[in-house]
C-alpha positions as CSV (number, residue, x, y, z in Angstrom):
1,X,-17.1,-44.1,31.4
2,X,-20.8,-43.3,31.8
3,X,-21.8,-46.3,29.4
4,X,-19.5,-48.7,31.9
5,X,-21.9,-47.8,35.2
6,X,-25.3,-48.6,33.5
7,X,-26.5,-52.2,33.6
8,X,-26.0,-54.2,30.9
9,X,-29.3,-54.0,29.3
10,X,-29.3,-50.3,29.6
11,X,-25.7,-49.8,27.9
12,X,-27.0,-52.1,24.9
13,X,-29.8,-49.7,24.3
14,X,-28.3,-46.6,24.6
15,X,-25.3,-48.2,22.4
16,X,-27.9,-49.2,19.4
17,X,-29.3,-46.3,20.1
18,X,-26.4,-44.8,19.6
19,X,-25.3,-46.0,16.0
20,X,-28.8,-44.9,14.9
21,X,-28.6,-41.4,16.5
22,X,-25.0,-40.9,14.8
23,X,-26.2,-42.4,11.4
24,X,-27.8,-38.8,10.8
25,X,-24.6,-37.5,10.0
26,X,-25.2,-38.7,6.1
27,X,-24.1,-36.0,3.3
28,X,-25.2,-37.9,0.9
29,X,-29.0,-37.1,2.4
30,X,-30.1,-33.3,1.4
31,X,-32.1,-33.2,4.6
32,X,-29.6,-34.1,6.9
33,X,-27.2,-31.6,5.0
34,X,-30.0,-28.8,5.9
35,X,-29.4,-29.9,9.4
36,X,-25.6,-29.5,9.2
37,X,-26.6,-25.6,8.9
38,X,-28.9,-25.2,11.6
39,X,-26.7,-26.8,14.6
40,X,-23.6,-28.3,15.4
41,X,-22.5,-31.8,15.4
42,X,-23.4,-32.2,19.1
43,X,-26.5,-30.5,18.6
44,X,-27.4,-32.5,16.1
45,X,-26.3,-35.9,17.7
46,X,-28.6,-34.6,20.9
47,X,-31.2,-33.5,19.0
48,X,-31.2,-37.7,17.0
49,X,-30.7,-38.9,20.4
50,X,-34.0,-37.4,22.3
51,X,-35.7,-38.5,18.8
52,X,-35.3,-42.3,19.9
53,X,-38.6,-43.8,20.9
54,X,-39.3,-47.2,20.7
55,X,-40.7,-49.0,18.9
56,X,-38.9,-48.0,15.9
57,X,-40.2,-48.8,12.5
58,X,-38.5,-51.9,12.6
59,X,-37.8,-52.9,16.1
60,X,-36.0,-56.3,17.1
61,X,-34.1,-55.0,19.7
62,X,-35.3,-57.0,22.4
63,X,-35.0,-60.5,20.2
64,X,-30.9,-59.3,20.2
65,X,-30.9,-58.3,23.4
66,X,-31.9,-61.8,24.3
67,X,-29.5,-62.9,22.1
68,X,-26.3,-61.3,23.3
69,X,-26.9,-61.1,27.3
70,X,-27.4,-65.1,27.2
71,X,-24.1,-65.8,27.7
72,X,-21.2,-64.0,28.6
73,X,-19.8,-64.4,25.4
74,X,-22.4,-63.9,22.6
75,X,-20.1,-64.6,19.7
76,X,-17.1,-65.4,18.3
77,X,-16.2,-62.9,15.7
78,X,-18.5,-59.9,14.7
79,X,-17.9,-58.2,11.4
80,X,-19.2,-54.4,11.5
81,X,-19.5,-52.5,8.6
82,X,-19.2,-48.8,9.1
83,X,-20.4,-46.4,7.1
84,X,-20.2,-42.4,7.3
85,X,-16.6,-40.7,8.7
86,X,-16.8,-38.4,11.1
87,X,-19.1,-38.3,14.1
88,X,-21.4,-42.0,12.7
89,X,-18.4,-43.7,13.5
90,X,-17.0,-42.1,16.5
91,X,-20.4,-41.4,18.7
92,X,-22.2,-44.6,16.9
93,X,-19.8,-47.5,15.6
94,X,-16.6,-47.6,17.5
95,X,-18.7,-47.1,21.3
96,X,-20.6,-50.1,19.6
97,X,-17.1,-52.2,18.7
98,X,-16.2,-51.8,22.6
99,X,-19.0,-53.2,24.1
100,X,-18.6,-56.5,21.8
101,X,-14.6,-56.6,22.5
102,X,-15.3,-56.0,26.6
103,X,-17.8,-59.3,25.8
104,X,-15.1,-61.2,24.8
105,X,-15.7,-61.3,21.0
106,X,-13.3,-60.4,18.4
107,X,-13.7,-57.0,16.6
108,X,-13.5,-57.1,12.6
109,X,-14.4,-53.0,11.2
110,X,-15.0,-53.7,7.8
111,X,-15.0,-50.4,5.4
112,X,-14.6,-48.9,2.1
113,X,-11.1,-49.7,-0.2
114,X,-12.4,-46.4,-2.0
115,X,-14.1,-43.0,-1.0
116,X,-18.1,-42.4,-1.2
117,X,-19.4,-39.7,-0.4
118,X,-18.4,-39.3,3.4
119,X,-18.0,-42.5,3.8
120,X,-14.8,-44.0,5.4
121,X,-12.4,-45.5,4.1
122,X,-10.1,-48.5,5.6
123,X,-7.1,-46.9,4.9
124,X,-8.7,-43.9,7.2
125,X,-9.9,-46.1,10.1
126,X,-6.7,-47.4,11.7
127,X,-5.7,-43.8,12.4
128,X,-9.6,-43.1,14.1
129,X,-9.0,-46.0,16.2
130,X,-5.7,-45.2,17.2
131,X,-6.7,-41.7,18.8
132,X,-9.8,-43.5,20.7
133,X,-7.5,-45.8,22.2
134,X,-5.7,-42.8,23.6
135,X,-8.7,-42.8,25.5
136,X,-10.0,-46.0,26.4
137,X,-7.7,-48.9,27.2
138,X,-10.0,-51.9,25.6
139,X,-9.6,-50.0,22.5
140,X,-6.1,-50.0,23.0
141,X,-5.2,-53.5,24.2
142,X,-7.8,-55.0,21.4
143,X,-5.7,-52.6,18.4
144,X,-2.6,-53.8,19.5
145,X,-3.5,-57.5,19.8
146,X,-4.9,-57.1,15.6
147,X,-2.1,-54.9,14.7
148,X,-3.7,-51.4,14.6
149,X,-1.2,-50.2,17.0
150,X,2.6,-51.5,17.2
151,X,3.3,-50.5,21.1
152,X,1.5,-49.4,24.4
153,X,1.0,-45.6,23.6
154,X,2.3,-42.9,26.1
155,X,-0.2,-40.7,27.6
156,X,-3.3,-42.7,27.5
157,X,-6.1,-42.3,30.0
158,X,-7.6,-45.0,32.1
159,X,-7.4,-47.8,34.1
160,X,-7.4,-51.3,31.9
161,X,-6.9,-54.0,35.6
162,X,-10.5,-55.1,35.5
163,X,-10.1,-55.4,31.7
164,X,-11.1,-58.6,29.9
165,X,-8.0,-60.5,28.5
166,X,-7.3,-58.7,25.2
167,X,-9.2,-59.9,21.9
168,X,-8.5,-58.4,18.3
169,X,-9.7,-55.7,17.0
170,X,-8.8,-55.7,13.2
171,X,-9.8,-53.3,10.0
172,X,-10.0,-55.0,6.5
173,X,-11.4,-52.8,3.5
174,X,-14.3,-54.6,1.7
175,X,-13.4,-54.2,-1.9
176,X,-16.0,-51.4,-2.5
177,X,-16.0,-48.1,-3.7
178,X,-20.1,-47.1,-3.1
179,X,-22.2,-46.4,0.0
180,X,-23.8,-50.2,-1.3
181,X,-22.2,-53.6,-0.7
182,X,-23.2,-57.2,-3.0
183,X,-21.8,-59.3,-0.7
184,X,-21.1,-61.6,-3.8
185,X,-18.1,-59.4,-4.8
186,X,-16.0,-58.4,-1.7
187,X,-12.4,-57.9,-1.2
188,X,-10.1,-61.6,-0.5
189,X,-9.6,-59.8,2.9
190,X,-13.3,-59.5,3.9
191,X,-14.1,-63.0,2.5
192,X,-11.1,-64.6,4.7
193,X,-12.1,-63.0,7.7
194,X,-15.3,-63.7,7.4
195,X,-15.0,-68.0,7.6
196,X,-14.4,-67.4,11.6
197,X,-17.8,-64.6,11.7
198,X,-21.0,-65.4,13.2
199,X,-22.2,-62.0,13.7
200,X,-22.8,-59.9,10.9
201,X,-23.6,-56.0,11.6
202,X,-24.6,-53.9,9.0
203,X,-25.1,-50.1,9.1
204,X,-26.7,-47.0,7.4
205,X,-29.1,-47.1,4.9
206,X,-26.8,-48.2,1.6
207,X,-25.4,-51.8,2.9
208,X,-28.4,-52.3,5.4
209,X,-31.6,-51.0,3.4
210,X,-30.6,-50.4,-0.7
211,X,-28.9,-53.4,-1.2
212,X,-29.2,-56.2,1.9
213,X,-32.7,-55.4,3.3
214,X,-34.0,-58.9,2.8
215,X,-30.5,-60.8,2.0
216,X,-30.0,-63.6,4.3
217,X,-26.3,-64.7,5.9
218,X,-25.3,-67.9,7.0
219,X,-24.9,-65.9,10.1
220,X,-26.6,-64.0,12.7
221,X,-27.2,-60.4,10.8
222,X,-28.5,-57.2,12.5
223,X,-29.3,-54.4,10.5
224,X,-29.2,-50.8,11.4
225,X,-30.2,-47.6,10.4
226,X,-31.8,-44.5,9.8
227,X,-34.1,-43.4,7.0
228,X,-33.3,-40.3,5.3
229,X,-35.3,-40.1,2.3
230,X,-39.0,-39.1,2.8
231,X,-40.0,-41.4,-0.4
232,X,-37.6,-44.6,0.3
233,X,-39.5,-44.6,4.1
234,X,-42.9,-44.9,2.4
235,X,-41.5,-47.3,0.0
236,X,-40.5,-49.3,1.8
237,X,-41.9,-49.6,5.5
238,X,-44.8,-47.1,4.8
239,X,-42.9,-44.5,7.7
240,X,-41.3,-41.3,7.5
241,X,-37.9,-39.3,7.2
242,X,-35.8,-40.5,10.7
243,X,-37.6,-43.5,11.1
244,X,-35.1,-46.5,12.3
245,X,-34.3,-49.9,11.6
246,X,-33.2,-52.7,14.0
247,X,-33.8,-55.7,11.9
248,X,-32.4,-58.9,13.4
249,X,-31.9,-62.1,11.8
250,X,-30.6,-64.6,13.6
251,X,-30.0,-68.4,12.2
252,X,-31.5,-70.5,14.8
């Protein structure tokens, strides 16, 4: 894998950069819905990709960066909530997942109980991950070890001898049915797996900017995403349509 050859500062950029190149793919933004008829979804993803520059509007990047190559393994458990279907969680969220669960640290994709807009669901994910680990042996040892896949699947590609022992990578549904999460009311899944969490990861501008912008966790949060409304930009970070967000808020 072309990520796996790159050092490991290099692969955590292009991985962030990454989720924010794939969080284009946002139906519930008319802009990025004009896009969807001007190019396809690789185009598209290219086209966000070459768009990265740093510094983005909000840019802590380097403060996480810190934070995660100081060890070999940064944390225990990271809960990732995922937000559009489709090619934001495929090119952006899942690539994202891996590099945590090669680290060490156990994998909790948190996502819708009901449908918004093209948001995915938790009912939806299991299946997603499933086919990735088809292709990539961490994602298949880590489903199997939290119960996304029964058995070893037949026909998968790679070689998984250099692999890290196997930690979980589990799905729990966060008791929402809207691109926005209030943390205060959550599924009795997402609550109980979050006890054992000290990484928080939030994505796309619902759960990250609309409702959790300035919410503070009791632990580590980084917040991700890209703005796709011309008039929530100026609002609030006085930027523009496309600008980023890689807000990082660590405890200590």
């Amino acid at each position: 894998m072309e990520l796996d050859s790159m050092d490991e500062e290099d692969r955590l950029l292009a991985l962030i950069e990454g989720v924010l190149a794939a969080n284009i793919f946002d139906w519930g933004s008319k802009a990025c819905v004009d896009l969807y008829n001007q190019g396809t979804i690789i185009e598209i993803y290219r086209m966000s990709r070459k768009k990265m520059q740093r510094p983005w509007r909000i840019d802590d990047f380097d403060t996480f960066k810190s934070r995660m190559l100081k060890k070999d393994q940064p944390y225990k458990r990271a809960l990732i909530s995922v937000d559009n279907a489709g090619a934001d969680v495929v090119l952006g969220m899942l690539p994202l997942a891996r590099e945590f669960l090669r680290r060490g640290v156990e994998v909790v994709l948190v996502a819708n109980s009901l449908p918004a807009l093209n948001d995915i669901t938790a009912n939806e994910l299991p299946e997603i991950v499933a086919e990735a680990a088809k292709h990539c042996g961490i994602l298949r040892k880590a489903a199997e070890a939290g119960g996304l896949i029964v058995d070893a699947m037949a026909g998968i590609q790679g070689d998984t001898k250099d692999e890290p022992a196997s930690v979980p990578l589990m799905v729990v549904e966060n008791g929402c049915g809207s691109p926005c999460i209030d943390f205060r009311q959550v599924s009795s899944e997402l609550a109980a797996a979050a006890k054992d969490a000290d990484l928080l990861i939030l994505e796309g501008m619902g759960r990250s900017l609309h409702t959790n912008l300035n919410a503070r966790f009791k632990c580590d949060a980084l917040k991700l995403a890209m703005v796709k409304n011309q008039r929530l930009a100026e609002k609030l970070f006085n930027g523009n349509i496309y600008d980023c967000i890689c807000k990082f808020e660590p405890v200590s």
